[in-house]
C-alpha positions in Angstrom: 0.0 0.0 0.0 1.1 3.5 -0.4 0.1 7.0 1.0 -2.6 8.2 -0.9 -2.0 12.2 -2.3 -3.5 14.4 -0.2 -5.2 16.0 -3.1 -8.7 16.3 -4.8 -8.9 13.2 -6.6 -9.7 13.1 -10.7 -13.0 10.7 -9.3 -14.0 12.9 -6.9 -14.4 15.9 -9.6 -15.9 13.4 -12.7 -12.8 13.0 -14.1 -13.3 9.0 -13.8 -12.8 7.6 -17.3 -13.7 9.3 -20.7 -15.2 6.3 -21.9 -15.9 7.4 -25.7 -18.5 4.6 -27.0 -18.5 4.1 -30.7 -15.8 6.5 -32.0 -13.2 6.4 -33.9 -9.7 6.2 -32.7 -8.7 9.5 -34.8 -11.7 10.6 -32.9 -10.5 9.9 -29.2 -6.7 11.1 -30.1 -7.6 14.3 -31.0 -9.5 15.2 -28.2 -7.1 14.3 -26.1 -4.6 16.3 -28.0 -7.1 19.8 -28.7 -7.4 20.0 -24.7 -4.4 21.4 -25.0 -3.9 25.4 -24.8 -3.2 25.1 -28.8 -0.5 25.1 -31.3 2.4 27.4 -31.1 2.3 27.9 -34.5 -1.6 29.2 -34.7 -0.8 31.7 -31.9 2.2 33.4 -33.6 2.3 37.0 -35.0 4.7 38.0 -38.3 7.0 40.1 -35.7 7.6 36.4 -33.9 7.2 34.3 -36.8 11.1 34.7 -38.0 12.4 33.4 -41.3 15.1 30.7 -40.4 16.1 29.3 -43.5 15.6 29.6 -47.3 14.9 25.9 -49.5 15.6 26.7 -52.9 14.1 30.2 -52.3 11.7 28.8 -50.6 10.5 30.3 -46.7 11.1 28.0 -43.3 9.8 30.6 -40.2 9.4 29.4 -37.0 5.7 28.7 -37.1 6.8 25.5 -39.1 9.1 24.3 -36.9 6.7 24.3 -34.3 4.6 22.5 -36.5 7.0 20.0 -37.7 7.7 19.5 -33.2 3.9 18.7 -32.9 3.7 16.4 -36.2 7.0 14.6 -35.0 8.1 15.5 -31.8 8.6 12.2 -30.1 11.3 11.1 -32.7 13.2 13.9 -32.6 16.7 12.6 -30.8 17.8 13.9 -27.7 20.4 16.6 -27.1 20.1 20.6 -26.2 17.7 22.9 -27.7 20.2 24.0 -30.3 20.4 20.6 -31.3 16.7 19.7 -31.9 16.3 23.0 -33.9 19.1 21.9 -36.6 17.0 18.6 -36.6 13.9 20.5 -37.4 15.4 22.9 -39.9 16.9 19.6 -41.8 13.3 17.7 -41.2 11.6 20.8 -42.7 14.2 20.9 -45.5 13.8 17.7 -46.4 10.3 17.0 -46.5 10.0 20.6 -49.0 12.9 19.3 -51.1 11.2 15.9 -51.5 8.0 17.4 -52.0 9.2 19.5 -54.8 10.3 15.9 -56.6 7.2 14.9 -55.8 5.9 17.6 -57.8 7.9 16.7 -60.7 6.7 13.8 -60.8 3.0 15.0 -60.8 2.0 13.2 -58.0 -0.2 15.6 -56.7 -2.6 15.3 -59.8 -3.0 10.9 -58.5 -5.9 10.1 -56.6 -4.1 8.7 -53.5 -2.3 12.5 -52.8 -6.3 13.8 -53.4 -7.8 10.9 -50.9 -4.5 11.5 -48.2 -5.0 15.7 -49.2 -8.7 15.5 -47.8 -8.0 13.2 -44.7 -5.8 15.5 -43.4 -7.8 18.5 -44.3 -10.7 16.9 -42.3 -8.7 15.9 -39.4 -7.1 19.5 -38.9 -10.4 20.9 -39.2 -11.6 18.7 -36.6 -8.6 19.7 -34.3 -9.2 23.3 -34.9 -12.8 22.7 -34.0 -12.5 20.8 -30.4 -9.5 22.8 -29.6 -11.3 26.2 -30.3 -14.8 24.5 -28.0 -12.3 23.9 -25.4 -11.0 27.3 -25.0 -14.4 28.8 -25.3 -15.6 26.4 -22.4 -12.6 26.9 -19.9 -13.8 29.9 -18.4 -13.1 30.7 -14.2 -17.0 30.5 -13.7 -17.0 27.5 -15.2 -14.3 26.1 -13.4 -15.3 27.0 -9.5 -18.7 25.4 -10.7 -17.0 22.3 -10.9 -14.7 23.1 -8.0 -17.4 23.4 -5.7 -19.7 20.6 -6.9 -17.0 18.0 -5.9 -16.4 20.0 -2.9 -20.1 19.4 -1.9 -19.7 15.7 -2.8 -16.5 15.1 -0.3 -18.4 17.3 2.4 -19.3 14.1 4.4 -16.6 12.0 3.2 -14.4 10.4 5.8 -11.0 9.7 5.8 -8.7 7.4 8.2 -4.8 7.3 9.2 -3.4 4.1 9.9 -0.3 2.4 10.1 0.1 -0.9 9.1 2.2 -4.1 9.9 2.2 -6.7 6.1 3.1 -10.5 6.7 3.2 -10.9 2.9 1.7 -14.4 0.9 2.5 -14.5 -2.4 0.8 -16.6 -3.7 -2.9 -16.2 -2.0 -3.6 -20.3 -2.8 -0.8 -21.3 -0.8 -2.3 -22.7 2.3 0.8 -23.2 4.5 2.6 -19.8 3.4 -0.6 -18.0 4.3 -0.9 -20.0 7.5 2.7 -18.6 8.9 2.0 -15.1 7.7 -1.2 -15.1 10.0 0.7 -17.0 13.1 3.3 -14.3 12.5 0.7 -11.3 12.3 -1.0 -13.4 15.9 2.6 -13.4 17.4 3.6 -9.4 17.0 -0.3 -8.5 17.9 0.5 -10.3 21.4 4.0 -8.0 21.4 1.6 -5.1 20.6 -1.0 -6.0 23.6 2.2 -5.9 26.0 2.9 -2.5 25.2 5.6 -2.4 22.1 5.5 0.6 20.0 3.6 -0.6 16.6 5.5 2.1 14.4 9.0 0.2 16.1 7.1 -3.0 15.0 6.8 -2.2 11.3 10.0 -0.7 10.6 11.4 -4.2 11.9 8.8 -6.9 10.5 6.6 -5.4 8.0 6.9 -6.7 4.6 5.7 -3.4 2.7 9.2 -1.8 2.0 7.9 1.7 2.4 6.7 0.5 6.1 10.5 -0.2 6.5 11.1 3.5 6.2 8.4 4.9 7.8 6.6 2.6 10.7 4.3 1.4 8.5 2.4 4.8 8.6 -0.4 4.9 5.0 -1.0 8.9 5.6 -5.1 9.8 4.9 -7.1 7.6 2.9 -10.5 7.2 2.1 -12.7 4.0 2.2 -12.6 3.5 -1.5 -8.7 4.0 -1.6 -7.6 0.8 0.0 -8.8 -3.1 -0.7 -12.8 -3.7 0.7 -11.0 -5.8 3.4 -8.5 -3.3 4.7 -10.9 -0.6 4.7 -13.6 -2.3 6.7 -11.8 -3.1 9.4 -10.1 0.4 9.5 -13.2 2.7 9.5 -14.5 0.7 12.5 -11.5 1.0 14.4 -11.9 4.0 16.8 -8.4 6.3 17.1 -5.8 4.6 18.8 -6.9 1.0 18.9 -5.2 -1.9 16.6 -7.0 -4.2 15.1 -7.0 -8.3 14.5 -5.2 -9.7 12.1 -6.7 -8.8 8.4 -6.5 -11.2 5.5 -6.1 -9.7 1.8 -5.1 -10.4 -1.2 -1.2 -9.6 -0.5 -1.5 -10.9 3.1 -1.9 -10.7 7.1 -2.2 -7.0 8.2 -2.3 -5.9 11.9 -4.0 -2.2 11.5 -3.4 0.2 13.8 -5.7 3.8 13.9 -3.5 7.1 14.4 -6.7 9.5 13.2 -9.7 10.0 12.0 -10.8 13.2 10.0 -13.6 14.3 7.6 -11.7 14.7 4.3 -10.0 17.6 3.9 -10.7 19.8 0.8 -7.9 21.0 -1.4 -7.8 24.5 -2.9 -8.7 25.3 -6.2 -4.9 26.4 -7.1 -4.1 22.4 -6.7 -6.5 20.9 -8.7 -6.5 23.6 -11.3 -5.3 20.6 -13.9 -8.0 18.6 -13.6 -10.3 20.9 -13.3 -9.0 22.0 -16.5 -9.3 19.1 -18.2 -12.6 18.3 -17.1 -14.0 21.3 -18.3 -12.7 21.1 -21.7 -13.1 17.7 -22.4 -16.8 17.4 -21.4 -17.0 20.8 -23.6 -15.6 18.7 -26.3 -17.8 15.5 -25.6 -20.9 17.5 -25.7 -20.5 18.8 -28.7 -19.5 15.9 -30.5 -22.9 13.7 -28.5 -25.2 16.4 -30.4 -23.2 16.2 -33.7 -23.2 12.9 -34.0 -27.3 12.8 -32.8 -27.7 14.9 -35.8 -25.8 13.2 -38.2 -26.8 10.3 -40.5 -23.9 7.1 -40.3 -24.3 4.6 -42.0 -22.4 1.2 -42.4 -22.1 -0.1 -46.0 -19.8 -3.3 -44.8 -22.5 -4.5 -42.9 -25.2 -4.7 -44.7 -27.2 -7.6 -42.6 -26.7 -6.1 -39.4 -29.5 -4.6 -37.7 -29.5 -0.9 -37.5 -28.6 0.1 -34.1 -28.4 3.8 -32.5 -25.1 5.2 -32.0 -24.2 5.5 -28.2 -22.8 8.4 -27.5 -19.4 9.3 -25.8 -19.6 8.6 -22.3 -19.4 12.3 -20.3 -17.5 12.3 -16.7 -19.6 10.8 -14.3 -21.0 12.9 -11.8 -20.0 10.1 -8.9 -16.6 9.6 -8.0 -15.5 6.0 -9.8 -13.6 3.8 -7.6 -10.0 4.4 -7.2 -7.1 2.0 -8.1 -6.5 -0.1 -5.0 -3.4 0.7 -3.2 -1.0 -2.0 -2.0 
């Protein structure tokens, strides 16, 4: 187990999973890639759009570096800054002095270029249009609106800090190994009852590394933040008390309670990036649910299947979804 973050979680704000039913990977990618603020290139002016190079008279400015970064960015070897602009400039070279071939050749007039022309048109099209919804719909209003909504929803929530003491199995179906880790976890409970320090305990016997280091201690957590086992016997434990030994999946725990708390909201300023995200994606999910309602798809490779109503992309829930169980 490790310390949950004591920050506002993506579930707790409907950040969950952007489940997109029925599209289209191209679809899905470029959402994810118009949340961004938006292209260097689109946002520069002609004072900050230099010329750095000349291809057979030909302009390079910045703005298509930065374009040739986002096209191809993650190949680009490592090295200083200096060193990835000569690889753009020679990128950008290339591609305009292999286009110009390509021109020779006529092969703009063949009806792949014309197919490959309009995909691309299409696609950046589509980019400009969920990139230009999301920075229409990130607005402060709309922001504290969801701020405070998931503020309203941890209101009541409680949270718990315990230490722990882990007498690993692992393999669960091992009968004997799990046997010894629960005489083990029996054995240091009776040390406990006697008056040992617990946190002493852990740093000596736990087998959760991090307990090593710490005395076992898990910070905060809520109920849905550890394994159903872990966290039943911890939220009935009152402050201070330790509890039986507590078979999971990665073993015998002796629990021990240091606090209890209602869950403590973060400010706005720390969640500001998920909030962010939130807000633009849903933006972005909306309007592609009612475009898609209004369309008319049809499927020509399937022409026995019975015609069935597109779902539409999932939106963020407005519950929490369970959290990735910590061990």
């Amino acid at each position: 187990m490790i310390t949950p973050p004591p920050v506002l979680s993506s579930q707790a704000i409907g950040l969950g999973s952007f489940r997109r039913a029925g599209l289209c990977a191209m679809v899905a990618l470029a959402i994810a890639a118009a949340s961004a603020a938006g292209s260097a290139a689109s946002a520069q002016t002609p004072a900050a759009d230099p010329v750095v190079a000349k291809v057979n008279g030909t302009e390079v400015r910045q703005s298509d570096l930065d374009l040739a970064e986002e096209d191809v960015g993650q190949t680009i070897p490592a090295g200083t800054e200096d060193a990835k602009r000569d690889w753009l400039v020679n990128y950008v070279a290339d591609m305009l002095i292999l286009a110009a071939q390509a021109e020779k050749a006529k092969m703009q007039d063949s009806a792949d270029f014309k197919r490959r022309l309009d995909y691309e048109r299409n696609k950046v099209l589509m980019e400009l249009l969920l990139r230009d919804t999301a920075e229409k719909a990130l607005t402060p209003e709309a922001m504290r609106k969801v701020y405070d909504e998931a503020i309203k929803q941890m209101a009541d929530e409680q949270e718990v800090r315990a230490r722990h003491i882990l007498f690993r199995v692992a393999d669960a179906n091992d009968a004997k190994a799990s046997k010894e880790a629960e005489k083990k976890a029996k054995a240091t409970l009776a040390r406990v009852k006697k008056g040992e320090d617990f946190a002493a305990l852990a740093k000596d016997l736990t087998d959760d590394p991090p307990g090593k280091q710490d005395g076992g201690d898990l910070g905060y957590f809520t109920k849905d933040q550890m394994v159903p086992e872990f966290s039943e016997v911890a939220f009935k434990l009152n402050k201070g008390e330790v509890s039986e030994p507590v078979k999971t999946a990665f073993g015998w725990h002796l629990i021990k309670v240091e606090d209890k708390r209602k869950r403590q909201a973060p400010k706005l300023e720390e969640v500001k990036g998920q909030i962010e995200t939130f807000v633009t994606r849903k933006a972005q999910i909306d309007l592609l649910n009612k475009l898609r309602a209004e369309a008319k798809i049809e499927r020509l490779d399937k022409p026995e299947a019975k015609p069935a109503a597109d779902k539409p992309a999932a939106a963020p829930s407005d519950k929490p979804a369970t959290e990735p169980k910590k061990n």
